[in-house]
C-alpha positions in Angstrom: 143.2 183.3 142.4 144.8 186.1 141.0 148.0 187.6 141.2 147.6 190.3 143.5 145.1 187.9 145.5 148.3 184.8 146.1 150.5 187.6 148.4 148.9 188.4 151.1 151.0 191.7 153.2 151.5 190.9 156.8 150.3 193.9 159.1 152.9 195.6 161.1 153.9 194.1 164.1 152.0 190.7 163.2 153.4 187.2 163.5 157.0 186.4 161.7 156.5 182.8 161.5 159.5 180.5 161.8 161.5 183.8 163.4 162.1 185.8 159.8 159.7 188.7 159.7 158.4 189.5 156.4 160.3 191.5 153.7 157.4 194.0 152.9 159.8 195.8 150.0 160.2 192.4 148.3 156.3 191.2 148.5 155.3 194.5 147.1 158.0 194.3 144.2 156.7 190.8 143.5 153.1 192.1 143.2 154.0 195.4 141.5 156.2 194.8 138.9 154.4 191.8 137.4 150.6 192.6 136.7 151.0 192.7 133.4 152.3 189.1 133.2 149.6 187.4 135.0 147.5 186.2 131.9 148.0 182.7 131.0 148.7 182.0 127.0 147.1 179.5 125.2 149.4 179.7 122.3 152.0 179.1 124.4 150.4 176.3 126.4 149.1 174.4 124.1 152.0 174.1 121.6 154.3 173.1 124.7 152.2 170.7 126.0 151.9 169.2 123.0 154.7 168.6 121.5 156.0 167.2 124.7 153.5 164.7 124.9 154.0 163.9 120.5 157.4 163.5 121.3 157.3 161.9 124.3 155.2 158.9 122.7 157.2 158.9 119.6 160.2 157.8 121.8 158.1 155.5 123.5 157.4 153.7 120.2 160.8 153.9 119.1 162.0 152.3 122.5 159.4 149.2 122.2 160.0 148.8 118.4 163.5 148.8 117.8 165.6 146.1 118.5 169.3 147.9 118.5 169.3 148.1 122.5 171.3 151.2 122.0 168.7 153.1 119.8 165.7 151.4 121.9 167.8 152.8 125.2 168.1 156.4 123.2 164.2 156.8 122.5 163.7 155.4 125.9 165.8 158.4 127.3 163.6 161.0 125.0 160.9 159.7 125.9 161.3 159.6 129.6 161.8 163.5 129.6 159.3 164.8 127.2 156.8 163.0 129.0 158.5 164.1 132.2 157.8 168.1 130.7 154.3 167.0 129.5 153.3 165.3 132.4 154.6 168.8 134.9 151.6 170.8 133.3 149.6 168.8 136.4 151.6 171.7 138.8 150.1 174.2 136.3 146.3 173.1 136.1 146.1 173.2 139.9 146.8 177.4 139.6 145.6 178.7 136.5 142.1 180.1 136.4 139.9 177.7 135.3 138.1 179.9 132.6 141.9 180.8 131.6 142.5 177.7 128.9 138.9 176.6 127.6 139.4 172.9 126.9 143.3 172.6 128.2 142.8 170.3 131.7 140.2 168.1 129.1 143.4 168.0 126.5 146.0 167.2 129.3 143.8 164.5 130.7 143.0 162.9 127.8 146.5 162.8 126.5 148.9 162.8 129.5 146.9 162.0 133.0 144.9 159.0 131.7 147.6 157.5 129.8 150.2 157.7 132.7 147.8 156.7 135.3 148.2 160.3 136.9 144.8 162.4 135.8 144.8 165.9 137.3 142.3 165.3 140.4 145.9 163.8 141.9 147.0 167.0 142.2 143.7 169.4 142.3 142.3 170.5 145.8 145.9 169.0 147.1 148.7 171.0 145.5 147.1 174.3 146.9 147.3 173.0 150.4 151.0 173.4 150.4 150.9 177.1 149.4 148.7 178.0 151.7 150.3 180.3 154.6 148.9 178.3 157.8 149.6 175.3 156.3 153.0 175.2 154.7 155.8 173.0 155.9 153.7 172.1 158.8 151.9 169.0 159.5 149.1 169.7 157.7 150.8 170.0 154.4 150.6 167.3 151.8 153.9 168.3 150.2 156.4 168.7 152.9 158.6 166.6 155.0 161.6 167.7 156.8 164.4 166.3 154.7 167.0 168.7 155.8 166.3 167.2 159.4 165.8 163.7 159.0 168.8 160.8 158.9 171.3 160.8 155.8 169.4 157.5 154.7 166.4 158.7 154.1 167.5 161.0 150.8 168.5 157.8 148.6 165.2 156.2 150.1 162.9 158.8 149.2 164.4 158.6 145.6 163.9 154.9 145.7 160.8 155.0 146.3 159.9 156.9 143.0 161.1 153.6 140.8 158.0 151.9 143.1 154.9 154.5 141.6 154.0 152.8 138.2 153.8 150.1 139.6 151.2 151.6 142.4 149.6 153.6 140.0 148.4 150.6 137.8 147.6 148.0 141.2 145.6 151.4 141.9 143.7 151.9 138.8 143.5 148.6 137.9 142.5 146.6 141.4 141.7 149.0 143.9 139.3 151.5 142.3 137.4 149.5 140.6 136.8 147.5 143.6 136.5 150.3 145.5 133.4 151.1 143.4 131.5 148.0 145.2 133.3 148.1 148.4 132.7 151.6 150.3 135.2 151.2 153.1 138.0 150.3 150.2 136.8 153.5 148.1 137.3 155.3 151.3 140.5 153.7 152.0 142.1 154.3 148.5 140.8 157.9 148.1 142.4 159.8 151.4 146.0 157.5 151.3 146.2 156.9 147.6 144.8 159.7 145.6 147.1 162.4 145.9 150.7 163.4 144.5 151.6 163.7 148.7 154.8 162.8 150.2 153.7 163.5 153.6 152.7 160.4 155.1 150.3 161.8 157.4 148.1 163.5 154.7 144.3 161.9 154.9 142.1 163.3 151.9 138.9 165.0 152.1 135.9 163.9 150.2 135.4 165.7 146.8 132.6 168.1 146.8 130.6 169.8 143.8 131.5 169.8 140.6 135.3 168.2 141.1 133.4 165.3 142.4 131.7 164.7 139.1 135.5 165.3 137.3 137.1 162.6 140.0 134.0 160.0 138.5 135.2 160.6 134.9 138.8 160.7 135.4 138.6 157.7 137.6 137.0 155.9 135.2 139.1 156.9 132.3 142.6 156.0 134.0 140.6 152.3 135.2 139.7 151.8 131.8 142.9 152.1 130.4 144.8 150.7 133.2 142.5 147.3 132.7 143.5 147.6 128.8 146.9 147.7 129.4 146.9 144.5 132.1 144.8 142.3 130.0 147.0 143.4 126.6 149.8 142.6 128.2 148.8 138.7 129.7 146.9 138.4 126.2 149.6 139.2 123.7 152.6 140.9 125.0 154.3 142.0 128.2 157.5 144.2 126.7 155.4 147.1 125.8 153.9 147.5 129.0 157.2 147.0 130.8 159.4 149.6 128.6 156.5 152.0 129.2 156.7 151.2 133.2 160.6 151.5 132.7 160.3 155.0 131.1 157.6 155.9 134.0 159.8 154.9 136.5 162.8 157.3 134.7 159.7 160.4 134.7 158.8 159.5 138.3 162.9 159.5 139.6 163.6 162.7 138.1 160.8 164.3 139.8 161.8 163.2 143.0 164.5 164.4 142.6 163.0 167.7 141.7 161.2 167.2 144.6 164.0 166.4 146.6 165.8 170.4 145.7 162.5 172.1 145.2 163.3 173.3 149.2 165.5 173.3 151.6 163.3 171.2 153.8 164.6 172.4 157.1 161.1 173.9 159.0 160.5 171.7 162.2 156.6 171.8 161.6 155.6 175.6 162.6 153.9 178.4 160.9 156.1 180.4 158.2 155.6 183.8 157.3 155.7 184.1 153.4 159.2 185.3 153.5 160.6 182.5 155.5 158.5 180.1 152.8 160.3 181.5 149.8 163.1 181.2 151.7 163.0 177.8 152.2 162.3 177.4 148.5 164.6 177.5 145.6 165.0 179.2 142.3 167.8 177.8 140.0 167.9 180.9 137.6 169.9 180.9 134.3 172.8 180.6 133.4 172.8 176.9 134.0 171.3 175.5 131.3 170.3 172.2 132.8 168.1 173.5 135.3 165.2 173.6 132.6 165.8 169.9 131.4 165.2 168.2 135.6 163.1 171.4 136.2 160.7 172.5 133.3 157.7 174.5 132.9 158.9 176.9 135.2 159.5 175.1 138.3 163.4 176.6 138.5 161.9 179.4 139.8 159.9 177.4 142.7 160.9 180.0 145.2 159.4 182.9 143.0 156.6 180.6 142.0 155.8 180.4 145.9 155.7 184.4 145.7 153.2 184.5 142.7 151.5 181.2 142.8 149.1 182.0 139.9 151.6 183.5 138.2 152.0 181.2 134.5 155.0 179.2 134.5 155.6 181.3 130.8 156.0 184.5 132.7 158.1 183.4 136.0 161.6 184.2 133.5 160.9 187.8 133.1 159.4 187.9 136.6 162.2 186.8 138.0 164.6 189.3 135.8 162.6 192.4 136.8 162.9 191.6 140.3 166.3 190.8 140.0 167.1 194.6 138.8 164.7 195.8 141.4 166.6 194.1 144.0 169.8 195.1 144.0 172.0 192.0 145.5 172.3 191.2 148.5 168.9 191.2 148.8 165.9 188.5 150.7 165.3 188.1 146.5 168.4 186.6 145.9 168.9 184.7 148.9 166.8 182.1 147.3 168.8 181.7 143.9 171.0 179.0 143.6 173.5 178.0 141.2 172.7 174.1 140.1 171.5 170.8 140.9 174.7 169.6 142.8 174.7 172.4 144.9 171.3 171.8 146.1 172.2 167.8 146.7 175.0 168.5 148.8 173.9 171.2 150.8 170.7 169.0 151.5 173.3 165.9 152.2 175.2 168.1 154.6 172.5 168.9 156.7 171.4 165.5 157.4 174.5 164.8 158.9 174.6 167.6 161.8 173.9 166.6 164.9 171.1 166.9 166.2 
C-alpha cells in the first residue's frame, strides 16, 4: 500500500460516517505534504530494532544472573522496555511494503517473535483489518472495543488481563499447536480464537491462504520449538530463568495495554466512521512530553496521524506530523487529535465510563 493509496477522498455529498463529514483540506494536506517521506529506511530500521532487542536480552541476563534483588530488579526494568520497543516493530511489518526491508520480517522473527512467543503472523492479515474504512470500530474489527462506553470496571480488567498472555502464549505454543497439528478441529479451534493480537472477543480468523500460509507453517513451528525448549529446560534444570523472563513478558505485555488502552478514545457504538471521525477517535501524544516515546515507541504517539498515513514509516510520522502542524493553523480537525500525556488520556477515558448511560 502506498501512501497516496491508505487515504481514500470521500466524494461530495457521500456518507459522513459516525455524523462528522470528512475534512477534505486536512486528507489532502496529509497526502500532499508527505510524499517524500514514504520510503521506509533500512539504516534506520535495522539499527533500532537491533539494539533494542541486544539490549533488551542483555537486561534479561542481568535480571536472572545477579543476585542483588535491586540490580536483578534494575535489568529486569531495562529489559522489559527494550524488548517492549523491539517487540512494537510487529505494528510496522504488518504496513511496510514487503520488498521495502529485504530480510527485516526474517530478522525480527528470528530474534524477537519466536523468542517471545509472538512471531509476526499474530499480527499480519489482522492488524490491517482495523484500518480498514468499513470495518473500523465496528464489529468486525479485531482491534476495537468500546472502552469509553463500557462499566468503570472493565479499564483495570482489561489491564489485568495483559499479566495473563505469557502465560497463554507458551500453553499455546507449547500444548495446543502442536496438538493441533494431529487434531484438526483443535488446529481450527486455536487458529481463529488464539492466533491474533485481537481484543475484540468476537473476532474468528480466516484460514491463511498462499504464500502467508507457508510463513504461518514456519513460524509456527519455530515459536513450538522454542516454546517446548523452554518447558522441558525449565522442569530439567531450572525454573527461575523461565519465570524472570515470564515476569519481564508480563511488564512488555502491561505497558502495551496500556498503550492500547490510550491509543483511542474508544467511544464509536459499532457504526461506519468516515476517515475523519477515525482519526478523531485516535490519538497523537506529540512532543514536548518526553515520556510519550518510552510507553509509546516506534512511532505509535502519533496513532492518530498513523491512522491518516497507515504506510507511512514510523521514522517519518515526526516530521509528518510537524509539517501538518504548520499547515494547519490551530484550531484545526489536525489538532483536535493531539493530546498532551498519558494521564490525560486515563482520566478522560475513566470519566467517560462513568456517565450514565
Amino acid at each position: 500500500m502506498t501512501v497516496h493509496e491508505a487515504i481514500v477522498l470521500p466524494s461530495d455529498g457521500g456518507p459522513t460516517g459516525a455524523g462528522i463529514a470528512d475534512d477534505k483540506t486536512m486528507l489532502r494536506a496529509a497526502v500532499e505534504l508527505t510524499r517524500d517521506l514514504a520510503a521506509a529506511r533500512p539504516a534506520i530500521y535495522w539499527p533500532d530494532m537491533l539494539v533494542s532487542a541486544l539490549v533488551g536480552y542483555a537486561g534479561l541476563a542481568g535480571a536472572i544472573l545477579f543476585d542483588n534483588p535491586w540490580a536483578a530488579v534494575s535489568c529486569g526494568a531495562v529489559a522489559a522496555l527494550a524488548l517492549y520497543r523491539a517487540l512494537l516493530f510487529i505494528h510496522e511489518l504488518t504496513h511496510i511494503h514487503r520488498t521495502a526491508l529485504p530480510g527485516f520480517r526474517l530478522g525480527w522473527n528470528l530474534l524477537v517473535g519466536i523468542p517471545m512467543l509472538t512471531p509476526s503472523l499474530m499480527y499480519e492479515n489482522v492488524h490491517t483489518l482495523h484500518h480498514a474504512r468499513t470495518r473500523y470500530g465496528t464489529a468486525d474489527d479485531p482491534e476495537y472495543l468500546p472502552l469509553g462506553l463500557m462499566k468503570p470496571w472493565s479499564l483495570p480488567l482489561f489491564l489485568a488481563i495483559a499479566l495473563l498472555l505469557p502465560v497463554g502464549l507458551l500453553i499455546r505454543s507449547a500444548l495446543l499447536v502442536p496438538l493441533g497439528a494431529v487434531i484438526p478441529p483443535l488446529r481450527r479451534l486455536v487458529w481463529e480464537r488464539a492466533s491474533a493480537l485481537s481484543i475484540n472477543p468476537a473476532f474468528r480468523r480466516r484460514p491463511a491462504e498462499g504464500e502467508f500460509r507457508r510463513q504461518v507453517f514456519w513460524q509456527e513451528l519455530g515459536a513450538s520449538l522454542w516454546a517446548l525448549f523452554l518447558v522441558a529446560s525449565a522442569v530439567l534444570w531450572d525454573w527461575h530463568p523461565l519465570a524472570i523472563g515470564m515476569a519481564v513478558v508480563s511488564v512488555t505485555a502491561v505497558l502495551n495495554q496500556l498503550r492500547t488502552l490510550v491509543a483511542h478514545l474508544w467511544v464509536n457504538e459499532g457504526e461506519p466512521m468516515t476517515v475523519t471521525a477515525q482519526y478523531l477517535d485516535s490519538v497523537n501524544v506529540p512532543p514536548p512530553g518526553p515520556w510519550a516515546e518510552l510507553w509509546a515507541p516506534v512511532g505509535l504517539r502519533y496513532h492518530a496521524l498513523h491512522h491518516l498515513l497507515p504506510s507511512m514509516p514510523y521514522h517519518s510520522l515526526p516530521e509528518a506530523h510537524r509539517r501538518l502542524s504548520r499547515e494547519l493553523i490551530a484550531p484545526s480537525t489536525y489538532h483536535e487529535a493531539n493530546h498532551p500525556g498519558l494521564l490525560t488520556l486515563v482520566g478522560r477515558l475513566a470519566r467517560n465510563t462513568m456517565l450514565p448511560r
